[in-house]
PyMOL Python script that loads the backbone (N, CA, C, O; Angstrom):
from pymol import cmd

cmd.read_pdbstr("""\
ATOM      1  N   UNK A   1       0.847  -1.182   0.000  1.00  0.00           N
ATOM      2  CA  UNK A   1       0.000   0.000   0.000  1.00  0.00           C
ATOM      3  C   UNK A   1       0.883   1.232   0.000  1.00  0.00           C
ATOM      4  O   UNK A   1       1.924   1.302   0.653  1.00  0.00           O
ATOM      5  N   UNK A   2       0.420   2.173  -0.750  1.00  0.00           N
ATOM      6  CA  UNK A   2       0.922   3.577  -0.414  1.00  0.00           C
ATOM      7  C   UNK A   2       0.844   4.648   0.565  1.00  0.00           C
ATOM      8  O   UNK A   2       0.005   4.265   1.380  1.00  0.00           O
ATOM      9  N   UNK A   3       1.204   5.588   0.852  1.00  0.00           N
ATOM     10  CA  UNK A   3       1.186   6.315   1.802  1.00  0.00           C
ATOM     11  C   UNK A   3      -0.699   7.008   1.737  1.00  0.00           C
ATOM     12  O   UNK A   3      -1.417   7.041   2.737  1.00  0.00           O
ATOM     13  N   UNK A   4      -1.089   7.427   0.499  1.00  0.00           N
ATOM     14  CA  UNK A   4      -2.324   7.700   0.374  1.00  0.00           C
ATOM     15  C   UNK A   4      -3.258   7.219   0.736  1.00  0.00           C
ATOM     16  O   UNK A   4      -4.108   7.734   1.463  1.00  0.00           O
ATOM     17  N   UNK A   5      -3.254   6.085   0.259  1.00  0.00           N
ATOM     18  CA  UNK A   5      -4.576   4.388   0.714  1.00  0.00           C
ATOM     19  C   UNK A   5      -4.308   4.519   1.849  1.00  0.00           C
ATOM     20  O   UNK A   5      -5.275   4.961   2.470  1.00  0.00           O
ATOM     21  N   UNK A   6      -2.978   4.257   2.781  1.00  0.00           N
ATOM     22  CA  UNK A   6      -2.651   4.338   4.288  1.00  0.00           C
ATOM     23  C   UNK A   6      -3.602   5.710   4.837  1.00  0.00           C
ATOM     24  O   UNK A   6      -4.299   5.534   5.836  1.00  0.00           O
ATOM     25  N   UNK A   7      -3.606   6.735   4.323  1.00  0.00           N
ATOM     26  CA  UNK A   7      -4.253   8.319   5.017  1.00  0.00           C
ATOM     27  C   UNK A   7      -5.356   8.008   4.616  1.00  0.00           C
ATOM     28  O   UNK A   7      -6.107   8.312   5.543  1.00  0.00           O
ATOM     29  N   UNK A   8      -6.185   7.417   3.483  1.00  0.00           N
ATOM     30  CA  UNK A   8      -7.410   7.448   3.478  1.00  0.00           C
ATOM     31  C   UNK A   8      -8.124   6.282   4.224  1.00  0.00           C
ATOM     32  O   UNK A   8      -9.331   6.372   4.446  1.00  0.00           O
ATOM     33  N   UNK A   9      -7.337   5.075   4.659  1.00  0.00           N
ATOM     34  CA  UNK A   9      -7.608   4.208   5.328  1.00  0.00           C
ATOM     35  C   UNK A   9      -8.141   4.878   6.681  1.00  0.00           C
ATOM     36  O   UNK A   9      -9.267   4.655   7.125  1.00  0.00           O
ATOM     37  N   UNK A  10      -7.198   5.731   7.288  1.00  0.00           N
ATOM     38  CA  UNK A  10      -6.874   6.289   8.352  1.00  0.00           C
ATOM     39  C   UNK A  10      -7.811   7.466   8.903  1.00  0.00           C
ATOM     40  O   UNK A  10      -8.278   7.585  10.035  1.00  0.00           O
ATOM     41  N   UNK A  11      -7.962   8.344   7.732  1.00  0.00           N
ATOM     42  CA  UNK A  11      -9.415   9.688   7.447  1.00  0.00           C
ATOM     43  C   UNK A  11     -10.699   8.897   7.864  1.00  0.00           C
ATOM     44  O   UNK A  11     -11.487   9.150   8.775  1.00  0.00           O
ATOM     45  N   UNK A  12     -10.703   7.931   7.009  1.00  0.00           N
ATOM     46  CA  UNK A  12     -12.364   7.109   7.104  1.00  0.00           C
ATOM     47  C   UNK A  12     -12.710   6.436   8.136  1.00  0.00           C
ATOM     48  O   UNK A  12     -13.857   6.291   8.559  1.00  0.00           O
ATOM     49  N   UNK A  13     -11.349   5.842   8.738  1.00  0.00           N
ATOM     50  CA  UNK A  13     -11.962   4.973  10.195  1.00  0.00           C
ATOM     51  C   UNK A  13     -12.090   3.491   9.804  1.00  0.00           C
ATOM     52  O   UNK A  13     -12.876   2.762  10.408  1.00  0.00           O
ATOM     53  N   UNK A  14     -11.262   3.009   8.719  1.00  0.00           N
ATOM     54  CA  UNK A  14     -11.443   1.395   8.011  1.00  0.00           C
ATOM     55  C   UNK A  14     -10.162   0.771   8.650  1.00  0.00           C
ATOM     56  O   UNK A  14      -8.983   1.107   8.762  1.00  0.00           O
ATOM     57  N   UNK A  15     -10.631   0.125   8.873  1.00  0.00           N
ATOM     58  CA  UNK A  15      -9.480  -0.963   9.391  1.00  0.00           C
ATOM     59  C   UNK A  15      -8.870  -1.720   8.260  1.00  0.00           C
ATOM     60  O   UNK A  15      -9.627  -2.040   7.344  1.00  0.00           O
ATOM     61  N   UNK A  16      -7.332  -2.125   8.175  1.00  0.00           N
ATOM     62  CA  UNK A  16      -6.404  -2.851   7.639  1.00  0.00           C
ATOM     63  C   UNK A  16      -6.225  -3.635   7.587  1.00  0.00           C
ATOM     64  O   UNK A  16      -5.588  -3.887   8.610  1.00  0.00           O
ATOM     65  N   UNK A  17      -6.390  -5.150   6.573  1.00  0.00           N
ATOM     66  CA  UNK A  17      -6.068  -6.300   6.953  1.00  0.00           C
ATOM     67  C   UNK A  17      -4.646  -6.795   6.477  1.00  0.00           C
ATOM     68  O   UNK A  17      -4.526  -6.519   5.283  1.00  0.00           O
ATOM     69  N   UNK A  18      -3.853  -7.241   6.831  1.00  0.00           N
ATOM     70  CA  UNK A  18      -2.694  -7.313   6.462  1.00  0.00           C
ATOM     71  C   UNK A  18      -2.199  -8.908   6.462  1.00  0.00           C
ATOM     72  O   UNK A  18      -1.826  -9.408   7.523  1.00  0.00           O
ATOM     73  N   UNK A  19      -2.212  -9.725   5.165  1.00  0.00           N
ATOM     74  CA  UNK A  19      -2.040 -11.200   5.119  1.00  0.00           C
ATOM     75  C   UNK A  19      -1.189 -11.644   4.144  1.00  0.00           C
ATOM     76  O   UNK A  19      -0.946 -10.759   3.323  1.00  0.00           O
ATOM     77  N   UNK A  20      -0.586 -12.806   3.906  1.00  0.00           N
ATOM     78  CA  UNK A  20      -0.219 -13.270   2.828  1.00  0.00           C
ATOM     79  C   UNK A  20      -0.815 -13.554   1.436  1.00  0.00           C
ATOM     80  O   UNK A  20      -1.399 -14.630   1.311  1.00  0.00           O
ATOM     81  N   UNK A  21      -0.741 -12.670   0.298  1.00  0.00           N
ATOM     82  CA  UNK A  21      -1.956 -12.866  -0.489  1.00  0.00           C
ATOM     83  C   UNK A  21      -1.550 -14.766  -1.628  1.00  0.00           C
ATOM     84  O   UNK A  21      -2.163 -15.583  -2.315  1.00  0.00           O
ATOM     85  N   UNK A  22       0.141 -14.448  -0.996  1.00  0.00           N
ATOM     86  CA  UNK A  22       0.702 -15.861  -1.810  1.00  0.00           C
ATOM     87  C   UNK A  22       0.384 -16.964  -1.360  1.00  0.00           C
ATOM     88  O   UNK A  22       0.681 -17.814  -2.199  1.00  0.00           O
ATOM     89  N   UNK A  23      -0.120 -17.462  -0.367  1.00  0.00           N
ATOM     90  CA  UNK A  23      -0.900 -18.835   0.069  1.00  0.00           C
ATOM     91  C   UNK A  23      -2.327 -19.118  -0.396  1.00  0.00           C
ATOM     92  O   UNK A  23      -3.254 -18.324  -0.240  1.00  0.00           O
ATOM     93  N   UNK A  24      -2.399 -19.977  -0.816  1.00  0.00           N
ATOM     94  CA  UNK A  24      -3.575 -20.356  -1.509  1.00  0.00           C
ATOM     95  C   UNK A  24      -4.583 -20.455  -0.922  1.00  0.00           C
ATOM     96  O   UNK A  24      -4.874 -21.281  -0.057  1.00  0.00           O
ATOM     97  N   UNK A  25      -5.366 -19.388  -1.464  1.00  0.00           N
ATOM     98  CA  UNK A  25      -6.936 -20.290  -0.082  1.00  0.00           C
ATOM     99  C   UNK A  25      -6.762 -18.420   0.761  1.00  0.00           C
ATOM    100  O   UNK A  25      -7.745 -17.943   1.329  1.00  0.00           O
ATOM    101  N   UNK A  26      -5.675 -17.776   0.697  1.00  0.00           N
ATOM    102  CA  UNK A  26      -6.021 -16.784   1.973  1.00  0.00           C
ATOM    103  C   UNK A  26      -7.007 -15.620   1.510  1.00  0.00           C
ATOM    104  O   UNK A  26      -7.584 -14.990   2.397  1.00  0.00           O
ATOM    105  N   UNK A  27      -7.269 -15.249  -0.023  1.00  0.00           N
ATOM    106  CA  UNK A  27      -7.653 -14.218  -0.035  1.00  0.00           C
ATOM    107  C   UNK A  27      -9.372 -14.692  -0.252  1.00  0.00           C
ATOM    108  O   UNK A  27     -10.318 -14.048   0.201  1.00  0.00           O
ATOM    109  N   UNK A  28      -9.425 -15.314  -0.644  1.00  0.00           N
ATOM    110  CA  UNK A  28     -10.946 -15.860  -0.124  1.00  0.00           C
ATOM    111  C   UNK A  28     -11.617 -16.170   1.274  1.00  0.00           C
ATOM    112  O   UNK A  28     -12.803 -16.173   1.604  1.00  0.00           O
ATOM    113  N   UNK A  29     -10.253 -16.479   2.110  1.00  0.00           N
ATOM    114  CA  UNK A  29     -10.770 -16.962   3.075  1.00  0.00           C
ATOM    115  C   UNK A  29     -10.824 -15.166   4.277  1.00  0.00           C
ATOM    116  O   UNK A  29     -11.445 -14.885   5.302  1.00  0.00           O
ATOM    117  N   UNK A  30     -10.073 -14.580   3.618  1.00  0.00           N
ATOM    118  CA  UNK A  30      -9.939 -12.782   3.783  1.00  0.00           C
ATOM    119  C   UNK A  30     -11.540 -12.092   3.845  1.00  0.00           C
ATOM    120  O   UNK A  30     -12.242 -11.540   4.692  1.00  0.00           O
ATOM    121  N   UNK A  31     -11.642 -12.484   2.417  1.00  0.00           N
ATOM    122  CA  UNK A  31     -13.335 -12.441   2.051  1.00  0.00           C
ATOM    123  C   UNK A  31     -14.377 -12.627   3.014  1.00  0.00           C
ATOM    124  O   UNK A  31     -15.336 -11.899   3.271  1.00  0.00           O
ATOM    125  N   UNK A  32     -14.017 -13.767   3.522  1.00  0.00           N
ATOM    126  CA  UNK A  32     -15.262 -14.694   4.439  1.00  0.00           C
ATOM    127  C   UNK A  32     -14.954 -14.183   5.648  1.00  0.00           C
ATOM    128  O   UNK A  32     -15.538 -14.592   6.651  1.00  0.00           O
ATOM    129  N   UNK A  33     -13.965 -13.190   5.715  1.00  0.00           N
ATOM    130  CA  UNK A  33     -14.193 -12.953   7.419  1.00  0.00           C
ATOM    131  C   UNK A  33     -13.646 -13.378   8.660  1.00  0.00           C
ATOM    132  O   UNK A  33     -13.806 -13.143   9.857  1.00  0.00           O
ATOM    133  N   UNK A  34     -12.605 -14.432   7.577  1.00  0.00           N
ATOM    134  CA  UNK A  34     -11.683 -15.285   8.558  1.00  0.00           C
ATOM    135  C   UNK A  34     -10.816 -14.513   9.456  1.00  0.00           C
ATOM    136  O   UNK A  34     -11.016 -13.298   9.424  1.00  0.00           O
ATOM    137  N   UNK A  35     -10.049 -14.863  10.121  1.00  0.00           N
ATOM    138  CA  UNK A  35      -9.074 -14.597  11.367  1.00  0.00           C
ATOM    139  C   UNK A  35      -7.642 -15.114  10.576  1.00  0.00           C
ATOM    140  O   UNK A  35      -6.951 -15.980  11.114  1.00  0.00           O
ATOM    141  N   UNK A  36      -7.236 -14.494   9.207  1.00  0.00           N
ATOM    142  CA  UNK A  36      -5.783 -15.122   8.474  1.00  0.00           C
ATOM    143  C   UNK A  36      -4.429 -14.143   8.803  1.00  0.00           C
ATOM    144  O   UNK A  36      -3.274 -14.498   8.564  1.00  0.00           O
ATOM    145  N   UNK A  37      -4.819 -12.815   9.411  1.00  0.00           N
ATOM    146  CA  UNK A  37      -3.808 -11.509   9.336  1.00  0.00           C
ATOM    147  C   UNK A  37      -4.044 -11.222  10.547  1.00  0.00           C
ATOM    148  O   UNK A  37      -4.609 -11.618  11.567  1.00  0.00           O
ATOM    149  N   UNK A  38      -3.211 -10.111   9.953  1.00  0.00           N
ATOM    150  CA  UNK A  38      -3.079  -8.893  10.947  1.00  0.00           C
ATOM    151  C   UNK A  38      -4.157  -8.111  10.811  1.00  0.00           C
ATOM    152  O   UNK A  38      -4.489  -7.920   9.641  1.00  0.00           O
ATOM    153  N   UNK A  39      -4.986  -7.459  11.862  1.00  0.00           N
ATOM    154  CA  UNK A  39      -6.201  -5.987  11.576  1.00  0.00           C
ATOM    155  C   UNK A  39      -4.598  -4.656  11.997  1.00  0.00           C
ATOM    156  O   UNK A  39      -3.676  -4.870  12.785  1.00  0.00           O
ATOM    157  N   UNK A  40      -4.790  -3.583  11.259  1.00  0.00           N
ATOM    158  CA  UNK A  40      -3.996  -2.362  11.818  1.00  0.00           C
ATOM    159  C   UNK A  40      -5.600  -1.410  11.820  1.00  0.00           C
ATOM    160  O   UNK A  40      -6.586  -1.329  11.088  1.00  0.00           O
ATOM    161  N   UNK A  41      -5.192  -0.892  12.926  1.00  0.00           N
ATOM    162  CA  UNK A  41      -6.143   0.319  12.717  1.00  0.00           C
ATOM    163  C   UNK A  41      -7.276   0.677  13.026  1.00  0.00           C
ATOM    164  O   UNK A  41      -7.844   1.658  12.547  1.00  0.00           O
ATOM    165  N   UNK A  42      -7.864  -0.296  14.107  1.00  0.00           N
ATOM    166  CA  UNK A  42      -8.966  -0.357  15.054  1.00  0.00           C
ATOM    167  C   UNK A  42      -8.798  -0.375  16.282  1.00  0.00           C
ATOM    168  O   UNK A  42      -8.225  -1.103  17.093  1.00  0.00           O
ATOM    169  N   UNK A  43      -9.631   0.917  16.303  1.00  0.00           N
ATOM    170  CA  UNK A  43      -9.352   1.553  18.041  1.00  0.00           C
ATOM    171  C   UNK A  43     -10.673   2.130  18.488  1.00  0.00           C
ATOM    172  O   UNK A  43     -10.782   2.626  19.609  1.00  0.00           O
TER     173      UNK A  43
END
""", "prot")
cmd.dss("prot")
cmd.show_as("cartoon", "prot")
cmd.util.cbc("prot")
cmd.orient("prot")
């Protein structure tokens, strides 16, 4: 991510998910709500 997406992440109040997108199966399972990352940015 860039510094921008990071400030607009940050302006809006959205939380960050931060995962491996190279394992198979994670970004779907990202989708569904799973518990695969890191959250940044909820307070």
């Amino acid at each position: 991510m860039d510094s921008t997406a990071i400030s607009l992440c940050m302006d809006n109040a959205l939380p960050i998910m931060v995962f491996n997108v190279r394992k198979k199966g994670n970004v779907k399972r990202a989708m569904e709500g799973k518990n695969i990352g890191t959250i940044v940015g909820m307070s």
